[in-house]
Legacy VTK file of the C-alpha trace (Angstrom):
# vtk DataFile Version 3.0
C-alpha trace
ASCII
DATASET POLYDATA
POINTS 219 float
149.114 62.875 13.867
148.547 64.812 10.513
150.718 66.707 8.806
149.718 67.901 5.428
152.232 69.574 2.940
152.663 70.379 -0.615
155.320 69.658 -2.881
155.434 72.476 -5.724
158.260 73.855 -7.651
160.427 77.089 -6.076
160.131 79.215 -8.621
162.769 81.170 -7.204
165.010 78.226 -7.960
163.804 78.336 -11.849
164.187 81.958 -12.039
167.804 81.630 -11.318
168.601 78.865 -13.143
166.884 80.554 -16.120
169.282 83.541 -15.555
172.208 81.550 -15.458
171.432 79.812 -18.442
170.955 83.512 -20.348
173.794 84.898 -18.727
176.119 81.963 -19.983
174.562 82.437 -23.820
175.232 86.210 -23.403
178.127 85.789 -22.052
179.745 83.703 -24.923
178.281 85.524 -27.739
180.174 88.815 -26.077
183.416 86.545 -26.049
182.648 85.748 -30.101
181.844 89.308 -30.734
184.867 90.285 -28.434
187.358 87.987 -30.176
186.045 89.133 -33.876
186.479 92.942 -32.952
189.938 92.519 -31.797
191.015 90.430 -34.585
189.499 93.054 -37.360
190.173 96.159 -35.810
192.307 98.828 -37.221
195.523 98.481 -35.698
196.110 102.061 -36.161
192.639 103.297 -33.859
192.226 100.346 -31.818
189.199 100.127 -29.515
190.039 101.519 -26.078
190.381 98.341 -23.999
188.855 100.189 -20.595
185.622 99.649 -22.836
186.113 95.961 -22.510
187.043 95.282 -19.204
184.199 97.362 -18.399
181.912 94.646 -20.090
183.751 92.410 -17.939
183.161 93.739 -15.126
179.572 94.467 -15.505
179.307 90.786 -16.772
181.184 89.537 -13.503
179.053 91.765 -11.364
175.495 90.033 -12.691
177.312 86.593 -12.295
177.863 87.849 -8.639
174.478 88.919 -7.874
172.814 85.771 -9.334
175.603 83.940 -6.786
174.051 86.088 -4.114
170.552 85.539 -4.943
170.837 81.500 -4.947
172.687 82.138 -1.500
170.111 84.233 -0.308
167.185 80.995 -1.185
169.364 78.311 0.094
169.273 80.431 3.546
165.525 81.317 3.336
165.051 77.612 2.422
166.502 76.424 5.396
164.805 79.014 7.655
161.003 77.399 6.224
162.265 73.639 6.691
163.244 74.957 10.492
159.963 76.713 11.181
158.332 73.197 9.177
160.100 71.473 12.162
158.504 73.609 14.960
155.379 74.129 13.202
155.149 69.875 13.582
156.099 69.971 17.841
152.986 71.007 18.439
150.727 68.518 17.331
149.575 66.992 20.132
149.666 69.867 22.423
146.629 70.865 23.858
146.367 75.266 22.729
144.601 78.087 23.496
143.722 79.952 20.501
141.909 82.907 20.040
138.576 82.577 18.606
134.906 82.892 19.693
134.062 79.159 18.287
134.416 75.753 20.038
133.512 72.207 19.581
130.323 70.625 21.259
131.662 67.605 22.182
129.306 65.004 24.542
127.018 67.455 25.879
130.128 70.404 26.820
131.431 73.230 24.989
133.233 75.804 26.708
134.725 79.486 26.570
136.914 81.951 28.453
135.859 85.479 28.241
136.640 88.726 29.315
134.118 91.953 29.368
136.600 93.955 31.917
134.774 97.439 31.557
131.300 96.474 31.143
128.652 96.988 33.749
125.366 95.351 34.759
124.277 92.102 32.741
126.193 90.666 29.650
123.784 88.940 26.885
125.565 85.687 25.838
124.273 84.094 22.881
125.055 80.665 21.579
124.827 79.905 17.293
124.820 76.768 15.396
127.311 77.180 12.026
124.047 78.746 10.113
124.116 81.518 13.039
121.249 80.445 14.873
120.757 81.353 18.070
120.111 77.916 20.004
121.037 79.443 23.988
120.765 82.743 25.523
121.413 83.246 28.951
122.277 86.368 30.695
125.371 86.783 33.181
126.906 89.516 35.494
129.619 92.256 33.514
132.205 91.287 35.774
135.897 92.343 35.255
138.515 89.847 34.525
138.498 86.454 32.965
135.768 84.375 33.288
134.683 80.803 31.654
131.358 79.445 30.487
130.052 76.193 30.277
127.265 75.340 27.668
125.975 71.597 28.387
124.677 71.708 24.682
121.098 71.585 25.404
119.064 74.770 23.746
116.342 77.140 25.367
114.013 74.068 25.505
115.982 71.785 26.935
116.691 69.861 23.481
120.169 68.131 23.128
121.946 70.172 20.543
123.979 67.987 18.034
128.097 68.045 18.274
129.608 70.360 16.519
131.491 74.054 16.260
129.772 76.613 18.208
130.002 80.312 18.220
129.452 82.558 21.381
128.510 86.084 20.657
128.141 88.690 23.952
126.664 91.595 23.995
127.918 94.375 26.965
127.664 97.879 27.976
129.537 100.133 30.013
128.449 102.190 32.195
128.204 105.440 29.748
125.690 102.944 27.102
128.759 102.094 24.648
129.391 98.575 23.101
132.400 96.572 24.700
134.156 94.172 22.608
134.716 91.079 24.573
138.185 88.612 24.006
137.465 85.014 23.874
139.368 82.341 23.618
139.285 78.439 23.456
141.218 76.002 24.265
141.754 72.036 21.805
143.963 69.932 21.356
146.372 70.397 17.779
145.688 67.306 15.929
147.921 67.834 12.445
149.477 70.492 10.518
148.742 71.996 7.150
151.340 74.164 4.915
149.309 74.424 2.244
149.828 75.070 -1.298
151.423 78.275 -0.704
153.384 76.739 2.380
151.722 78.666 4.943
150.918 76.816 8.582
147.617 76.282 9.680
146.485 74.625 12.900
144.265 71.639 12.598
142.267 70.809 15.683
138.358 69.105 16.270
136.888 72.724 15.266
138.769 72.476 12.071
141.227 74.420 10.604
142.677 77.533 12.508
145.362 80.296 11.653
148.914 79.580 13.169
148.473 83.431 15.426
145.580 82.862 16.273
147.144 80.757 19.428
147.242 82.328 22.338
149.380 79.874 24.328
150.558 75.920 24.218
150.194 73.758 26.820
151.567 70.793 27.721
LINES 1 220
219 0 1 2 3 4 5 6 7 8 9 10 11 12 13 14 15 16 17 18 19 20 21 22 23 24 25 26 27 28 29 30 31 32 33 34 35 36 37 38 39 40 41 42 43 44 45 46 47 48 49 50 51 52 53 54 55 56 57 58 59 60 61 62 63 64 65 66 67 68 69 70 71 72 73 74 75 76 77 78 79 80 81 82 83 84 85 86 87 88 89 90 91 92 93 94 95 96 97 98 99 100 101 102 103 104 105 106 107 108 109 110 111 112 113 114 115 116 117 118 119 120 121 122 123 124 125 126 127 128 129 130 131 132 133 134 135 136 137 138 139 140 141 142 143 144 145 146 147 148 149 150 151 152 153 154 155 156 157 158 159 160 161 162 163 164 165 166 167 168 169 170 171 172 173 174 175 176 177 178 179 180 181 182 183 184 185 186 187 188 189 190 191 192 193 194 195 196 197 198 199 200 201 202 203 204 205 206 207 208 209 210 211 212 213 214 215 216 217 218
């Protein structure tokens, strides 16, 4: 089990302290300035005192909304560790992800595919992680989902060498134009990754894959 995570400051948490700390040294030198006024003003045109509960106010107002903001982390804090949690219940799992590359793994790779639309004979080309075409093989355009098996070997027979795989088809409808065919694969999650920037990603044998790119989780 692997579960990879990064431990980096929240600057959201610094931002708000920083603006606590400002509002506190503002906040004080208003109460100086405040005191000093109403000691040396002239007693016969005092200062209208609506001007300084104003202040107040409008000081109490930003001490509210920094109040809200920490609120507002503490929640979205304990919605990541919560997602963190479920992220981790999958490893293990065996998924189906969406994706057009699988592992060669002791002479077997395999694919599920769909071409619904197409008509004829699909092209289905096998390529190495340099994009070299290794296989070709040609299959019916039949609707609905279908699977192929590669047993690793290339168009001479040669044992290919284990290792990610990428299946490219080519189809045709019946009017000539290019359909896009949905592939998936299915491997077993072996660890998570958050990431510097706390993001999940989906380690399997293939490598590293985005969290939507599954399709479904299986037991």
């Amino acid at each position: 089990m692997t579960i990879i995570n990064s431990s980096l400051t929240n600057p959201t948490d610094a931002s708000s302290a920083l603006s606590r700390a400002r509002l506190s040294d503002n906040f004080d030198t208003f109460l100086s300035l405040l005191t000093a006024q109403l000691a040396n003003q002239d007693p016969l045109n005092p200062v209208d005192s609506a001007q300084f509960t104003q202040q107040l106010v409008q000081y109490s107002q930003v001490e509210q909304q920094i109040a809200t903001n920490d609120k507002l982390a503490s929640l979205l804090s304990q919605s990541a560790a919560a997602g963190s949690a479920a992220a981790v219940s999958f490893i293990g799992k065996t998924a189906v992800f969406t994706s057009d590359v699988a592992r060669l793994s002791d002479g077997a790779a395999t694919w599920n595919y769909d071409i619904t639309g197409a008509s004829g004979t699909a092209n289905i080309s096998i390529r190495d992680a340099n994009g070299r075409e290794v296989y070709s093989e040609n299959v019916v355009a039949e609707n609905g989902a279908r699977t192929f098996n590669w047993d690793g070997r290339d168009m001479s027979g040669r044992a290919m060498a284990d290792g990610p795989y990428r299946i490219v088809i080519t189809a045709k409808d019946a009017n000539g134009g290019d359909i896009q065919a949905a592939t998936t694969v299915q491997e077993t999650i072996t660890g998570i990754d958050f990431g510097t920037a706390g993001v999940a990603t989906v380690m399997t044998a293939t490598g590293v894959r985005a969290f939507d790119s599954i399709h479904a989780v299986r037991n």
